[in-house]
Backbone as CSV, one residue per row, in Angstrom:
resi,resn,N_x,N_y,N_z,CA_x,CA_y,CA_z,C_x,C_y,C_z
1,UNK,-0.066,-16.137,-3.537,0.407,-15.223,-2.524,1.887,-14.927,-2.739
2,UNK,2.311,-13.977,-2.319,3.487,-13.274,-2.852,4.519,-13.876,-1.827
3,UNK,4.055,-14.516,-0.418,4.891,-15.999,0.351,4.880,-16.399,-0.433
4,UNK,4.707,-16.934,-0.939,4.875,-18.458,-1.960,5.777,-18.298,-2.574
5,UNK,6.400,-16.619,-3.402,7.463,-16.833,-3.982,8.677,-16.679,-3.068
6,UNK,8.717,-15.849,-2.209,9.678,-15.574,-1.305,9.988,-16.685,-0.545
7,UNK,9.309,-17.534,-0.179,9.594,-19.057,0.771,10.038,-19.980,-0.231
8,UNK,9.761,-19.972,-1.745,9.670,-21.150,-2.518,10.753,-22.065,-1.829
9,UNK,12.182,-21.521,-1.653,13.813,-22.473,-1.338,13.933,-22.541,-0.352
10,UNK,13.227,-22.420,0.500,13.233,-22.601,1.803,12.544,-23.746,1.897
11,UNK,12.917,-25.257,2.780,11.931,-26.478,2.678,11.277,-26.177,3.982
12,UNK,10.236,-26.191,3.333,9.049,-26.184,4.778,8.509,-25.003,5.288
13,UNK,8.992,-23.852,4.520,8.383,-22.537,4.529,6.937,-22.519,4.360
14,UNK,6.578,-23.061,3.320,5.113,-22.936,3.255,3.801,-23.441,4.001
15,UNK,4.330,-25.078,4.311,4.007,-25.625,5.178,3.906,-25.329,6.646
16,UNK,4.758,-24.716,7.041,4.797,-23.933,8.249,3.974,-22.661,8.202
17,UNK,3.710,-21.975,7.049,3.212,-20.602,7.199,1.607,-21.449,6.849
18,UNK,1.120,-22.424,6.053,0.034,-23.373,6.307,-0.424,-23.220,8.277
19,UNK,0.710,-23.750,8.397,0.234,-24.617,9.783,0.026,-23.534,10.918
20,UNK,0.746,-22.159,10.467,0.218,-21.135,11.552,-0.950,-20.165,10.857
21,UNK,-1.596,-20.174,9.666,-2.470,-19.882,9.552,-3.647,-20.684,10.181
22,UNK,-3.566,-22.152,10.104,-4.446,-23.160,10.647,-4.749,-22.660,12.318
23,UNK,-3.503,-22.460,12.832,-3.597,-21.996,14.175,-3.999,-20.847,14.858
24,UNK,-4.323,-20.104,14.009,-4.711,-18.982,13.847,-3.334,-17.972,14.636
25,UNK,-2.041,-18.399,14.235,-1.301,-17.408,14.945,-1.138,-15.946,14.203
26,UNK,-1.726,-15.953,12.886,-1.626,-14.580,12.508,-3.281,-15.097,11.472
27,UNK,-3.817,-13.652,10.959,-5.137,-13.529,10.566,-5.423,-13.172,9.192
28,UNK,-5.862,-13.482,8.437,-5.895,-12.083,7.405,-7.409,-11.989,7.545
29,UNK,-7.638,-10.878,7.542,-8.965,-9.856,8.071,-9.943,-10.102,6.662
30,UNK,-9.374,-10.073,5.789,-9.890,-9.989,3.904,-11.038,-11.331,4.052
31,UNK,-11.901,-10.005,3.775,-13.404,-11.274,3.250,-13.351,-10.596,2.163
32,UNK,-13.441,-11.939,1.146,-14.134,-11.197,-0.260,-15.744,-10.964,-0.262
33,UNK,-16.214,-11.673,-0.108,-17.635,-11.594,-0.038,-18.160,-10.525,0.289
34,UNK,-17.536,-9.969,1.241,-17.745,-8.182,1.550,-17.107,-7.257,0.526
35,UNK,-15.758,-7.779,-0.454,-15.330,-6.548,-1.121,-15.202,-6.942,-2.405
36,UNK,-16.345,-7.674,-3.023,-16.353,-8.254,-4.177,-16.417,-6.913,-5.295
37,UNK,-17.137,-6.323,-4.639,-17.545,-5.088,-6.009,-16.404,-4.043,-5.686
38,UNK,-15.723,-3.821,-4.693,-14.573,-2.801,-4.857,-13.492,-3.277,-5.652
39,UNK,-13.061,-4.727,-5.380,-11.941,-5.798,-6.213,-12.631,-5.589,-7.550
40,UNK,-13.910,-5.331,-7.753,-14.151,-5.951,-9.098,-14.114,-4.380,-9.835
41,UNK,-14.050,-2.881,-9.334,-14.099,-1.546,-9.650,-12.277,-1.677,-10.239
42,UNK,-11.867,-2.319,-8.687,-10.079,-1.896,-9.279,-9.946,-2.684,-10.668
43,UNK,-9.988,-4.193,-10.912,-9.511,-4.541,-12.233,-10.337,-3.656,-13.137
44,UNK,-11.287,-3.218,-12.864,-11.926,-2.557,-14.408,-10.813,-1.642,-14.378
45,UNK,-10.642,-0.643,-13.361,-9.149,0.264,-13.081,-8.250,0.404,-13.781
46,UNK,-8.193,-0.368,-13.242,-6.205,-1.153,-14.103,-6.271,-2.539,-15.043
47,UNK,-7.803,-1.930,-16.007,-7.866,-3.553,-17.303,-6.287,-3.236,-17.889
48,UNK,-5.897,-1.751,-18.220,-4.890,-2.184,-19.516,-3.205,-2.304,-18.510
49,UNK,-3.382,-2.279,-17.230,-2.335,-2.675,-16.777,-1.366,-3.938,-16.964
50,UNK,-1.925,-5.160,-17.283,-3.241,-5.398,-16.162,-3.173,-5.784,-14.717
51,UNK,-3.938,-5.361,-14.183,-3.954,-6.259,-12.709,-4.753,-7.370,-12.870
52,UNK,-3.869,-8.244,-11.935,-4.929,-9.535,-11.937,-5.278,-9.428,-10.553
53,UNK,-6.123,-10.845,-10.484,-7.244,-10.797,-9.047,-6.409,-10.754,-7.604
54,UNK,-5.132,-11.095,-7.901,-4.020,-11.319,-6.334,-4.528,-9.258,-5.915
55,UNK,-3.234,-8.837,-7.304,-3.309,-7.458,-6.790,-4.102,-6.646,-6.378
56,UNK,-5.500,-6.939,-7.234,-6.529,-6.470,-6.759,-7.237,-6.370,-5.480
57,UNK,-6.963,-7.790,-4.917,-7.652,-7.646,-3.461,-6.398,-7.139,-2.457
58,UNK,-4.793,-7.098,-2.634,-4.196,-6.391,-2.250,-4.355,-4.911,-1.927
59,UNK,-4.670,-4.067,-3.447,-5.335,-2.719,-3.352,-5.937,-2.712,-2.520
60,UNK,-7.278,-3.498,-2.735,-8.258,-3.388,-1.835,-8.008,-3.393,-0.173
61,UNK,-7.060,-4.736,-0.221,-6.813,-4.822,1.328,-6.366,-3.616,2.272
62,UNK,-5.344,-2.488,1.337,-4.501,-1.965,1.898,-5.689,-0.265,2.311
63,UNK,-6.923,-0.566,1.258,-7.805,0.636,1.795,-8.080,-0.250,2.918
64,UNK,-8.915,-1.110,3.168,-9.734,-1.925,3.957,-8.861,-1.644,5.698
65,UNK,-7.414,-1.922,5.501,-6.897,-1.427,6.541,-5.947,-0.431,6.904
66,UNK,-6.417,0.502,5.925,-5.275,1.845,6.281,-3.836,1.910,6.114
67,UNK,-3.475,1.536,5.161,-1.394,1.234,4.721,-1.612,1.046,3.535
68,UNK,-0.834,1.517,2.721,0.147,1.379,2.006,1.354,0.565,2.233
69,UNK,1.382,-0.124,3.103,3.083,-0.980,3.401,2.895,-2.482,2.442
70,UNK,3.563,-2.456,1.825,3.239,-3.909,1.143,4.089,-4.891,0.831
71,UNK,4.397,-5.946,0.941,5.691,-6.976,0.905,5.422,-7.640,-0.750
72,UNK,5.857,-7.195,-1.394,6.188,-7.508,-3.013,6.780,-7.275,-3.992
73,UNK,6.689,-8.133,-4.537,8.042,-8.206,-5.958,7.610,-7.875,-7.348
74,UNK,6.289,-7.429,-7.410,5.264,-6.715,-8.351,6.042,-6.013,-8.590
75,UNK,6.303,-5.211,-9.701,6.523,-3.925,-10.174,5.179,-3.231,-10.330
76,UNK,4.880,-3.592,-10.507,3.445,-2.835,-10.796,2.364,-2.026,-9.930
77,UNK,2.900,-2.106,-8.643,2.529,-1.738,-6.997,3.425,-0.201,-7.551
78,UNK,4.149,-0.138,-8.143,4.776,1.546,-8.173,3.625,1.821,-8.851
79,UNK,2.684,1.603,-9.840,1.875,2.227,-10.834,0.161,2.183,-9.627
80,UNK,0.173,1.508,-9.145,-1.263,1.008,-8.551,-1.379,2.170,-7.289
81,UNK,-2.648,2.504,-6.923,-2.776,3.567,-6.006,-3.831,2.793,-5.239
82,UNK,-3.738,3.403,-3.597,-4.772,2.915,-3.080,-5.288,4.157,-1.583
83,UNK,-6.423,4.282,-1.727,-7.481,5.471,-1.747,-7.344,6.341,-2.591
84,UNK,-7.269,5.560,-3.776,-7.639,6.423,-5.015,-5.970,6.972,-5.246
85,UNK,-5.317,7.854,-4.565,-4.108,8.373,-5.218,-3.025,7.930,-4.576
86,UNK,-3.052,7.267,-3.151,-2.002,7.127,-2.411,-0.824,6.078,-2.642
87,UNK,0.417,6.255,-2.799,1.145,5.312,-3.566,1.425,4.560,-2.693
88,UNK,1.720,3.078,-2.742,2.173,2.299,-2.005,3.922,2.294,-1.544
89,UNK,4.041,1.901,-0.147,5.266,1.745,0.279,5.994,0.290,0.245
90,UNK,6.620,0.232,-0.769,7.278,-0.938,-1.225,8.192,-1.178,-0.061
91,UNK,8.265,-2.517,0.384,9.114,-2.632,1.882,10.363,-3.746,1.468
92,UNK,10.299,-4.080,-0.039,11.442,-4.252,-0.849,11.438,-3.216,-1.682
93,UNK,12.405,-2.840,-2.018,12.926,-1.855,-2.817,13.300,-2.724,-4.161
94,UNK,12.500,-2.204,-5.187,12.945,-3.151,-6.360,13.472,-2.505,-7.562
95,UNK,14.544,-1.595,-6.728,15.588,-0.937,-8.196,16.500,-1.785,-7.891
């Protein structure tokens, strides 16, 4: 998860973002089991990119719930589209 790099120096970042997922204070909606074959359309997509399986269910996520807003340090989110042409809104700016 793209937390993981942003919390890494922070002690107890992760653990804490652990312990409120446990609590259910925030959700993530993403079943794969339901979007196995759309995740599995995008990497064929983007084989010579490549995307790997994170970004992929990202794409996916961002049809699944309507945004483009995305928190990452990918470069590769400028090249990746989701409903097919729509570019993502990088909410870091990574020039």
């Amino acid at each position: 998860m793209e937390c993981s790099i942003l919390l890494r120096n922070i002690p107890g970042a992760i653990d804490s973002l652990l312990a409120n997922l446990t609590a259910e204070t925030f959700q993530l909606p993403f079943r794969l089991s339901e979007s196995a074959e759309p995740v599995r359309a995008i990497l064929r997509k983007y084989a010579d990119t490549p995307a790997d399986f994170a970004d992929a269910c990202l794409i996916q996520m961002a049809d699944e719930l309507g945004t483009g807003d995305i928190l990452t340090l990918d470069s590769d989110f400028r090249q990746y589209r989701w409903r097919r042409n729509r570019r993502f809104n990088l909410l870091i700016p990574l020039d």
